[in-house]
C-alpha positions as CSV (number, residue, x, y, z in Angstrom):
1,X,-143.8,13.6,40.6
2,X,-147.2,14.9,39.5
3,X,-145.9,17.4,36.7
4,X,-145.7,15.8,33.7
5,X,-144.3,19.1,32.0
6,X,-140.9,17.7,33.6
7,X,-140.7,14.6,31.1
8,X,-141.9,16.7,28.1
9,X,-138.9,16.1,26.2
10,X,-139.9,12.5,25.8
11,X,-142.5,13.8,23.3
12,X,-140.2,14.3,20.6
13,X,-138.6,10.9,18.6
14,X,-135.3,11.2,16.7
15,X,-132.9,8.8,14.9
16,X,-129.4,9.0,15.0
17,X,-126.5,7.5,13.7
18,X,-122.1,6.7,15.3
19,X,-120.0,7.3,12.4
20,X,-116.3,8.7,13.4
21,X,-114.6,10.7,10.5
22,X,-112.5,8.3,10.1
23,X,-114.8,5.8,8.8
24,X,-116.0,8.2,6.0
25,X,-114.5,7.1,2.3
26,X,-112.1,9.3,0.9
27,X,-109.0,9.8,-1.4
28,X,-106.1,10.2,1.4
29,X,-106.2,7.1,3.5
30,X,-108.6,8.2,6.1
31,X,-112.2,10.1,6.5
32,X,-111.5,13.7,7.0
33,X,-113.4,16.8,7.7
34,X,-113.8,17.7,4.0
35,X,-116.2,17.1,1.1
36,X,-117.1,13.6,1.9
37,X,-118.6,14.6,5.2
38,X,-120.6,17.3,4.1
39,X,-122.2,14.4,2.0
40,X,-122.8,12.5,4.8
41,X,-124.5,15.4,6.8
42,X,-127.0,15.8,3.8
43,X,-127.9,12.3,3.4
44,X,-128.6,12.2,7.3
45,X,-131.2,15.5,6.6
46,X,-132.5,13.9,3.5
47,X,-133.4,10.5,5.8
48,X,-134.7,12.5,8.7
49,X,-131.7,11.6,10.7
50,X,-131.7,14.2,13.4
51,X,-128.6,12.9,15.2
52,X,-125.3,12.3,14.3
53,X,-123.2,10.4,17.4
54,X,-119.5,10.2,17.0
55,X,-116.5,8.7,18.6
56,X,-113.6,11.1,20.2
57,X,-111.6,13.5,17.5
58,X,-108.6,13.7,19.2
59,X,-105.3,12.7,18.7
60,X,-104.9,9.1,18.9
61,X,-101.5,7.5,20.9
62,X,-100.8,3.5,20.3
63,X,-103.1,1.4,19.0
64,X,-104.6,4.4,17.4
65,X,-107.7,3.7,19.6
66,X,-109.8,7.5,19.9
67,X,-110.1,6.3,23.7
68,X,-106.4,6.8,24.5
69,X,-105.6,10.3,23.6
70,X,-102.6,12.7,23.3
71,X,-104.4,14.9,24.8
72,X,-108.8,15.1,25.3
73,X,-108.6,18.9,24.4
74,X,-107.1,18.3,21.0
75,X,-107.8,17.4,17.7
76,X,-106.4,14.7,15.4
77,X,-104.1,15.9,12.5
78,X,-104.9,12.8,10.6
79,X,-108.5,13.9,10.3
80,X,-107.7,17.5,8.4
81,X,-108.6,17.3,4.9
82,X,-105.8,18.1,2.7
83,X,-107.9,19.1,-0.5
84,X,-109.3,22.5,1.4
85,X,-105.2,23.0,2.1
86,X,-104.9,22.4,-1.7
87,X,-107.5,24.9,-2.3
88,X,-105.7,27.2,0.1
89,X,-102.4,27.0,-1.7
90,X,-100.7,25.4,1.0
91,X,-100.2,22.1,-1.0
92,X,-100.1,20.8,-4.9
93,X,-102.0,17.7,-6.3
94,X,-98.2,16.3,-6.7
95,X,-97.5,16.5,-2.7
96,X,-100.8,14.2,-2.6
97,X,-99.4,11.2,-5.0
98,X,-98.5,9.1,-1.9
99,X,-101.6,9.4,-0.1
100,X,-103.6,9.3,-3.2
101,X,-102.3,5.6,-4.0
102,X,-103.8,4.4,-0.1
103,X,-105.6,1.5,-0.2
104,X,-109.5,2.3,-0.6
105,X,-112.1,0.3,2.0
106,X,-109.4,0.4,5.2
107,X,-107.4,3.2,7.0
108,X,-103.6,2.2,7.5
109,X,-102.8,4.0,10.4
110,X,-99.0,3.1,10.3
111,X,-99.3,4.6,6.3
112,X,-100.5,7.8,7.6
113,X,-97.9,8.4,10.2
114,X,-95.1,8.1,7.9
115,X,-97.0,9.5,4.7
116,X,-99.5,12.5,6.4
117,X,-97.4,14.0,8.6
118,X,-94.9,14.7,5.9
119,X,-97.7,16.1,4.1
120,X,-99.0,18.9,6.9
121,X,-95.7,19.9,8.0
122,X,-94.8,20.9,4.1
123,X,-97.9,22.7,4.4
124,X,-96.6,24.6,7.5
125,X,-93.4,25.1,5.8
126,X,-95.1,26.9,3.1
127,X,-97.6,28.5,5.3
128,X,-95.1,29.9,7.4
129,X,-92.9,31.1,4.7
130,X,-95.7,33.0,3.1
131,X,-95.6,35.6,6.3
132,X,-99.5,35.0,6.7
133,X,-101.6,35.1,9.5
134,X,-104.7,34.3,8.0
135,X,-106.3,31.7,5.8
136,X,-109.0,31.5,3.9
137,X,-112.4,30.8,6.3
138,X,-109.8,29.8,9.6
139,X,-109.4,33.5,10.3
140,X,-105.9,34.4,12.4
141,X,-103.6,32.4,13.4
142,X,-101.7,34.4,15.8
143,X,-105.9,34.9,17.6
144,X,-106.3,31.2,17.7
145,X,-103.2,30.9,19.3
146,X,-103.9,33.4,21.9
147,X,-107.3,32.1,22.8
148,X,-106.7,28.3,23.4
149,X,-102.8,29.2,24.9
150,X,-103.7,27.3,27.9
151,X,-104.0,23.9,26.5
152,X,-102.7,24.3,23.3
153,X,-98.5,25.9,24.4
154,X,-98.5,22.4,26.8
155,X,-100.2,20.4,24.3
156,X,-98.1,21.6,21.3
157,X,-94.4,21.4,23.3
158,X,-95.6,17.6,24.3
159,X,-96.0,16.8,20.5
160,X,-92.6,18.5,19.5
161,X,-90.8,16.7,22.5
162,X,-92.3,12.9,21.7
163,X,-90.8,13.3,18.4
164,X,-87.6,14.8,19.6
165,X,-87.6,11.4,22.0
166,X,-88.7,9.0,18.9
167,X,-92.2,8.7,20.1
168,X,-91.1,7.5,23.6
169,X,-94.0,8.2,26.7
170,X,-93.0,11.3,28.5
171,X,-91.6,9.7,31.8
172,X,-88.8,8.2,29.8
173,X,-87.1,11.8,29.2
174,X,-84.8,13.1,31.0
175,X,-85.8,14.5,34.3
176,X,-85.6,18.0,33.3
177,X,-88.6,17.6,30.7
178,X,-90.8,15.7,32.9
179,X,-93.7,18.0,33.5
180,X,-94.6,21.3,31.2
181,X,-93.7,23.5,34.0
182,X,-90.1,22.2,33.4
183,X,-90.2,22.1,30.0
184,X,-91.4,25.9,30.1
185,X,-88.1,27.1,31.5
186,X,-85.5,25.2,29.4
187,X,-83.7,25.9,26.2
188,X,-85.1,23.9,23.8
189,X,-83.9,23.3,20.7
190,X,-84.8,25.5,17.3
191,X,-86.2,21.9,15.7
192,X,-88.4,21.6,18.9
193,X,-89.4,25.0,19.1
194,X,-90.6,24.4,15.4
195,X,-91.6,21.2,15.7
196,X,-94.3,22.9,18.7
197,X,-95.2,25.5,16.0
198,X,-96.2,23.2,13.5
199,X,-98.3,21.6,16.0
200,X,-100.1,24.4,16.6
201,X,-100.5,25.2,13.2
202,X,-102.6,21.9,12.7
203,X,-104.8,22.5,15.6
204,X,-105.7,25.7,13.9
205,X,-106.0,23.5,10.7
206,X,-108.5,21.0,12.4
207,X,-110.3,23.5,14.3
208,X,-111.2,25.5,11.4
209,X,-112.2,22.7,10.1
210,X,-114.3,21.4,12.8
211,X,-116.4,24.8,12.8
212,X,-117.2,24.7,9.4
213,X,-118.2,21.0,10.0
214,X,-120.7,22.0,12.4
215,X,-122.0,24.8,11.2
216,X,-122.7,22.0,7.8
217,X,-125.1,19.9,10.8
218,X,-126.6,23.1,12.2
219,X,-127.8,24.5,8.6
220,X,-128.7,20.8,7.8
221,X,-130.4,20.1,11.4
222,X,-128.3,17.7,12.5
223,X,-127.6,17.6,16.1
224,X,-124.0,16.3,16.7
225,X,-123.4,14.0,19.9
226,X,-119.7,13.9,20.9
227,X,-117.7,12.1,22.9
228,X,-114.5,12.5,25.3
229,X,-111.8,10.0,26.0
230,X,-112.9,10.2,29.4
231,X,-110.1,8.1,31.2
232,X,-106.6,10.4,30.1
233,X,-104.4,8.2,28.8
234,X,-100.9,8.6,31.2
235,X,-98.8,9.3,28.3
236,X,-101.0,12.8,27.3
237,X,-100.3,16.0,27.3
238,X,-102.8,16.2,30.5
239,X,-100.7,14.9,32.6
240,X,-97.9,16.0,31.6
241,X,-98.9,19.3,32.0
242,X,-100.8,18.8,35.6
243,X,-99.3,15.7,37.2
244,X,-100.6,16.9,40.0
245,X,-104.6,16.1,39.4
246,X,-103.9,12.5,38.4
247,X,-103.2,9.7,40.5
């Protein structure tokens, strides 16, 4: 090549280190984006570690594997700390007793579907009785949901529908709800018309979250590496929502 300015950024060594979330101790059942991973960004600046690698943070189907997603735009509800909601007066230390008596040293993923999502959607409940728009440091809700609209209105009806079908993969409903466009035009239900609120109310949750998370790395000088479940999975919002660029 004869320029050796082109390979420059070989002069500079770094270490890094993969840790998902997930695998972060905590009180709940599962690493969220709280406390104990501020702790872990500072104890990567205080051992020179200039990179932190992690797995994808989105919302994981069967198997709870971060590689076959609801959806690669999202994030996963499981991961939202619940003691910033507790600080935001969205939940008590009482609604946590369940979660607080997980086993430590493991996540039980089938725990946290029947204990956590209990747990968020009482904190929608309240939320949404409270007539807010805005919480403490995730500014408004009614903004986020106009700025991410395009994923988030196919991602969030898809949620509300699984349930409404007991978890079943999308091309087992009935013809009518098959892809988003569909779904767009019918009469759903008031349950499933809340149901795809509360879903958007954690993705405002966990992106919140997520920015305060990195804005933790940038201050420490941590560079975060992430990932993307980059083979959808066939039952994701994705598809659902644009059949037509999968095969």
């Amino acid at each position: 090549m004869g320029n050796n300015a082109l390979f420059n950024w070989l002069d500079t060594r770094g270490a890094g280190v993969l840790l998902h979330p997930s695998s972060l101790p905590g009180p709940h059942g599962i690493g969220t984006l709280g406390a104990t991973l501020r702790r872990f960004i500072e104890l990567l600046r205080q051992s020179g570690i200039r990179y932190w690698q992690m797995l994808p943070p989105g919302p994981t189907g069967y198997g709870d594997c971060p590689y076959s997603s609801f959806s690669s735009r999202a994030g996963n509800p499981y991961l939202i700390d619940l003691d910033i909601l507790r600080e935001q007066g969205l939940l008590e230390e009482a609604d946590l007793g369940e979660l607080s008596r997980s086993i430590e040293g493991r996540v039980d993923f089938g725990m946290l579907y029947h204990v956590k999502w209990p747990v968020l959607r009482l904190a929608f409940r309240r939320f949404a009785e409270s007539k807010r728009d805005v919480l403490p440091g995730c500014g408004s809700f009614r903004a986020f949901k106009k700025q991410h609209a395009e994923w988030l209105d196919p991602f969030a009806t898809f949620m509300a529908l699984k349930a409404r079908h007991g978890g079943r993969p999308w091309y087992e409903w009935e013809p009518a709800l098959r892809t988003w466009k569909q779904a767009a035009k019918a009469k759903l239900p008031r349950e499933t018309r809340d149901e795809a609120e509360a879903q958007r109310f954690y993705q405002y949750l966990f992106f919140a979250q997520w920015a305060q998370v990195r804005l933790w790395a940038a201050e420490a000088g941590v560079s975060i590496i992430g990932d993307l479940p980059f083979y959808v999975s066939r039952d994701s919002a994705d598809v659902w929502a644009e059949p037509e660029c999968f095969d």
